[in-house]
N, C-alpha and C positions, 0 to 999 in steps of 0.2 A: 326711565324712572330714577328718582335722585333715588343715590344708594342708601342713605339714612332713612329714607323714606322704606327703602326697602328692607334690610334689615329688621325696621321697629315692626315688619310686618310679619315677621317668624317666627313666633311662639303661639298664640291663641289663635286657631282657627277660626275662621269669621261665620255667622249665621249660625244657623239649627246644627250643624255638624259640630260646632264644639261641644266636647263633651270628655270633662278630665278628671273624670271618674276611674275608680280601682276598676282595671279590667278584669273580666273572669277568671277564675282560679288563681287569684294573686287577694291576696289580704294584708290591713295594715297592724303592722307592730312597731310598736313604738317608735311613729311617725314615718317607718319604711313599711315598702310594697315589697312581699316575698311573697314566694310561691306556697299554697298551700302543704307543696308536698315536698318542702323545700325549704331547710332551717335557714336564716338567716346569716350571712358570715360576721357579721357583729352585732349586737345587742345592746350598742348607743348609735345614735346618728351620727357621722364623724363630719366633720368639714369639706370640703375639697383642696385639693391643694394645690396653689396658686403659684406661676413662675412671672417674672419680670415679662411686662411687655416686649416685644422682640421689634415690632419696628411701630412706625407711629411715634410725632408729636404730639403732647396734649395740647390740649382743645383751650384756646384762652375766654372763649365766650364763660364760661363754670366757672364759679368762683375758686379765687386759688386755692381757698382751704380742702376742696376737694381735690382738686387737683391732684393737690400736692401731698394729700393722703398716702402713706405708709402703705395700705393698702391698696391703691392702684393699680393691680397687677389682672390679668386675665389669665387663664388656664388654656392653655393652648394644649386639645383634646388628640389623640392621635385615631386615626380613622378605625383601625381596627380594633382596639380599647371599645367605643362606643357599639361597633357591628356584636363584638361579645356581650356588652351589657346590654342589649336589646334583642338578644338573640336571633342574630342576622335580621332585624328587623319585621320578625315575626310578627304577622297579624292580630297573633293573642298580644302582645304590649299596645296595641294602639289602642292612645288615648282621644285622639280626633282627628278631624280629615278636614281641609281647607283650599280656598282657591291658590295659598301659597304653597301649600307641604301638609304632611302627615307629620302627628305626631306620635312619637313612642314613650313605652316607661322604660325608663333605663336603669339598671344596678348597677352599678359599679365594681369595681374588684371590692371595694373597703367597705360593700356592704349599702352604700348613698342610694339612695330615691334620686333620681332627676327625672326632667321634661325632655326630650330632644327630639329638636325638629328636622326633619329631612326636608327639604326643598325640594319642589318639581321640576323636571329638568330646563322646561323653558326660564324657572327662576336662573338657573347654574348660568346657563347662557346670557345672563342679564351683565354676568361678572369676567366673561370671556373675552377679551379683545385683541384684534390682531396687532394693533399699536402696541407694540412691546414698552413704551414708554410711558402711552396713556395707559396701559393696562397696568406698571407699575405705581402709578401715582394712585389710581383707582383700590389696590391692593392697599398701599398706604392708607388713602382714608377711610377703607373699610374696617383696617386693624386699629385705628386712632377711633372711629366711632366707636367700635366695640370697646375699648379701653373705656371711655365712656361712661358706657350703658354702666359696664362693670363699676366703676367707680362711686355712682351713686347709690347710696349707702341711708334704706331707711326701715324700720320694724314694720312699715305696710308697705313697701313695695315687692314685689317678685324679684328676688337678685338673680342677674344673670351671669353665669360662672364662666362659659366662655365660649370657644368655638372648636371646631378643626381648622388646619392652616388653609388660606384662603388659596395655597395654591395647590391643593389638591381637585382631583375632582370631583369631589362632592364636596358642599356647602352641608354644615351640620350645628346646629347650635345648642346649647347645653346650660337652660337655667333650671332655679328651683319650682319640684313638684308640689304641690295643692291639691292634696287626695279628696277634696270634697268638692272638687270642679267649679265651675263660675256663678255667680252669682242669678245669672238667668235663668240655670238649670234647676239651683234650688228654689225661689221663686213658683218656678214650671212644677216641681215638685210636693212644693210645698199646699198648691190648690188638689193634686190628687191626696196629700196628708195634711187637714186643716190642723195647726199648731206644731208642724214640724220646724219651723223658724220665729218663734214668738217676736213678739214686740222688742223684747229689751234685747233681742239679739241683733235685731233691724237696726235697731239705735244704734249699736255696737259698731254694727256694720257702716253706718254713714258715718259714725266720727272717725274710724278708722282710717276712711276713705279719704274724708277730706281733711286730714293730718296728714297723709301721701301727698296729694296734691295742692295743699297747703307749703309742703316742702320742695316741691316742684316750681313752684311759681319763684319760690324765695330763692331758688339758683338760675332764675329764668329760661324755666322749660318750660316747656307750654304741652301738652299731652296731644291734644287734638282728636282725638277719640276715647272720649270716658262714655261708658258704658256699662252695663252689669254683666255682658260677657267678657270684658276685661279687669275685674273685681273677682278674683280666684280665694277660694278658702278653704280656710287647715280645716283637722280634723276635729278643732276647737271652734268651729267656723267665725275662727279673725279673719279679718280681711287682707288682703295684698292687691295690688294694683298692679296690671301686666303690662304688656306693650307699649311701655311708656317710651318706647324707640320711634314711636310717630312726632315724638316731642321737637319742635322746631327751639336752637340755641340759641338766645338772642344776646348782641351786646348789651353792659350792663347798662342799663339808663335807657331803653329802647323799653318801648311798651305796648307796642301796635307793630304790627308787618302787614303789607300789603302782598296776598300771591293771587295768582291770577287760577291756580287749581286748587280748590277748597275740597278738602277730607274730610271723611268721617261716615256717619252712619245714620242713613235715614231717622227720623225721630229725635235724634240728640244735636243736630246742627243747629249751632248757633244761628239765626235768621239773618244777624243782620251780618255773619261772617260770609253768608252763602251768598248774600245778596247784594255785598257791599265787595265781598274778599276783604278783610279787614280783620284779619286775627288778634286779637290778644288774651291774655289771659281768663277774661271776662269772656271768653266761649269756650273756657273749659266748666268757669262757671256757670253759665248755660245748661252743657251737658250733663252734669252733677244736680241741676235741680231736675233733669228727668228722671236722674236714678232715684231721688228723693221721693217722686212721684212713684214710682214702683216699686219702691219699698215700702208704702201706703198700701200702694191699690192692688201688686201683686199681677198687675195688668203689664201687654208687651207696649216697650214705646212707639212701637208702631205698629198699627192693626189691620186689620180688614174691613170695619166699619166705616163706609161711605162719607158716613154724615162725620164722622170722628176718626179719623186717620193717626192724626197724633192724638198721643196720651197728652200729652203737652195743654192743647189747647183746651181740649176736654175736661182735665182735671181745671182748668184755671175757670172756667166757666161756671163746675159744678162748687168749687169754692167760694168764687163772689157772687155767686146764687144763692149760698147759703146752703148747699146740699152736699155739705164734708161728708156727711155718713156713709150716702147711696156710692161713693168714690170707693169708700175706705175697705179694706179685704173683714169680710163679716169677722174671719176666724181670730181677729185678733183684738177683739170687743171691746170694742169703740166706747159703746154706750153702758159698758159693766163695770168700769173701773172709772177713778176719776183721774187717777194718775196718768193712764192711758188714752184718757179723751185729751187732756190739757196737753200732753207732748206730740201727741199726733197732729192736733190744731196747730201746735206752733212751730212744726215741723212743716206742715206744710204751708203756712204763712210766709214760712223762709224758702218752702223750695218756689213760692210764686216769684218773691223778692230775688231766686237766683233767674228767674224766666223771663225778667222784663224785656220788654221788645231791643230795648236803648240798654248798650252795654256799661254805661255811665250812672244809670240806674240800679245795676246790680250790685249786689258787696264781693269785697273780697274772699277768697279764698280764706285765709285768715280770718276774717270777720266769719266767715263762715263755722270754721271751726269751732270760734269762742263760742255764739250762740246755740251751737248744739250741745257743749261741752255743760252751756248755764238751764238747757232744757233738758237735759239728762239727769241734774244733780237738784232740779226741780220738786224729788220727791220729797227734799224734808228742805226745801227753800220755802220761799213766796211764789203766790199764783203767777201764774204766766197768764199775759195778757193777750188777746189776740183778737181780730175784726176784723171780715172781710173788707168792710168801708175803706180798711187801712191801705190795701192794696192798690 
């Protein structure tokens, strides 16, 4: 397994197991996880503090300006540091469990909220080579991707602070916590609590998103798994975008890769990525109009209904059938507001226009962006126009 690949596989648990919620008898204050029974050792959230990369070239696919960022630097975590703030990785910290690793809450000596994932041991062994030469070059580009990750720098991504040294034996990774857990979860919670997520939070929620990967595309990352389990939120429920370590680098001026093993997650694959292998940005934008679709419908992207498996096609159906409503989640009433009929319609007119079969047909990420940012600000603009015929 390419190590990049593996890596961007370490922080959000995959399927029904994520779950990055405050665990029991721990509660949040002011944006940290403490123990109920257990003051907190600071009373601001502090930073982490950052040392110079130790080995690793940067990566020249990323633009230089990152690059070459002042802040550049990973946190190189020391094993027993993280065993304390997890309390020997007590069962009470874990915040999910996944085919990669377990995740725990962690405190830090200064008091910090983090994520940190433990690996399973077949992962560890993925990084162990008896080629002491290949296993150093391996070492090198595991600390050089991590520099990376670290590096990019945005108000809706998940930053990742750092790791333990990759030649220890355990593999440990250390980004920021999101005490309101993934976007799935709420979602899933939200139909047991009708209006626990209203409409303009939804909204909040997509332009957030695609302002992350809007930023993504423009240093040519490409994510490759957007999904609502990898859309984590504060206690403000902003959004942040996790795992962006699945992100394939590409030179600059390149805008298509051909791999012959296509990623990602049932319901949100691009069609013609899976069928063609034919990646480009345009099946991140693919996968983004399914989260666009479930933050409508409140429905999973992929279900159990025979006849309707993806949400995908079903929602695109019930749309240019003219049947927005029977789609749309009741609780966020549709047909009681007009504000809320008009941005809902033309939200989802865009997330059809992100689903077209032909990835040439889709808009940008960017163009993404702008149109939610002009349906959002819609309430004291002009009507938004919109017709199924359009599609």
């Amino acid at each position: 397994m390419p190590i990049f690949s593996f890596i961007s596989q370490c922080f959000v648990p995959s399927g029904s197991e994520n779950d990055a919620s405050t665990p029991k008898n721990w509660e949040v204050k002011c944006n940290q996880i403490v123990s109920v029974n257990v003051e907190a050792t600071s009373s601001r959230c502090s930073p982490v503090q950052s040392v110079p990369v130790v080995s690793g070239a940067p990566i020249s696919h990323v633009r230089s300006e990152v690059m070459s960022s002042h802040d550049n630097r990973i946190k190189i975590f020391k094993y027993s540091e993280l065993k304390i703030a997890t309390d020997n990785f007590d069962s009470e910290r874990e915040l999910g469990r996944g085919k990669h690793g377990t995740v725990y809450l962690g405190i830090l000596k200064d008091g910090h909220s983090v994520a940190i994932k433990q690996l399973h041991e077949d992962k560890l062994k993925a990084l162990r080579l008896h080629d002491e030469k290949l296993h150093s070059e391996k070492v090198e580009k595991f600390m050089s991707e991590v520099s990376l990750l670290t590096s990019v720098r945005h108000e809706n991504l998940v930053r990742l602070y750092g790791c333990i040294s990759s030649q220890s034996g355990e593999l440990l990774l250390v980004q920021e916590f999101m005490p309101k857990g993934d976007l799935t979860k709420c979602l899933l919670d939200s139909l047991r609590q009708p209006g626990s997520l209203p409409w303009h939070t939804r909204l909040n929620i997509a332009i957030q998103t695609a302002s992350a990967l809007a930023y993504l595309h423009s240093l040519n990352i490409i994510h490759r798994d957007v999904k609502t389990s990898n859309i984590l939120l504060d206690h403000c429920f902003n959004a942040k975008v996790a795992d962006y370590g699945l992100s394939h680098v590409f030179p600059l001026g390149f805008v298509t890769h051909i791999t012959t093993d296509p990623e990602g997650t049932p319901g949100y694959i691009d069609p013609e990525y899976y069928e063609r292998c034919h990646l480009s940005d345009k099946s991140d934008v693919y996968s983004y109009g399914v989260v666009l679709i479930e933050l409508i419908s409140s429905l999973p992207a992929f279900g159990e209904d025979d006849d309707h498996p993806r949400l995908s096609d079903y929602a695109v159906s019930k749309i240019r059938g003219r049947q927005l409503g029977s789609l749309v989640d009741p609780a966020l009433g549709f047909e009681l507001d007009d504000w809320i009929t008009r941005t809902i319609s033309a939200m989802a007119e865009l997330a059809c226009s992100c689903l077209q079969r032909h990835r040439d047909r889709r808009p940008s990420m960017a163009e993404v962006l702008d149109r939610l940012k002009s349906i959002k600000s819609s309430r004291t603009g002009s009507s938004l126009s919109w017709s199924p015929n359009s599609l």
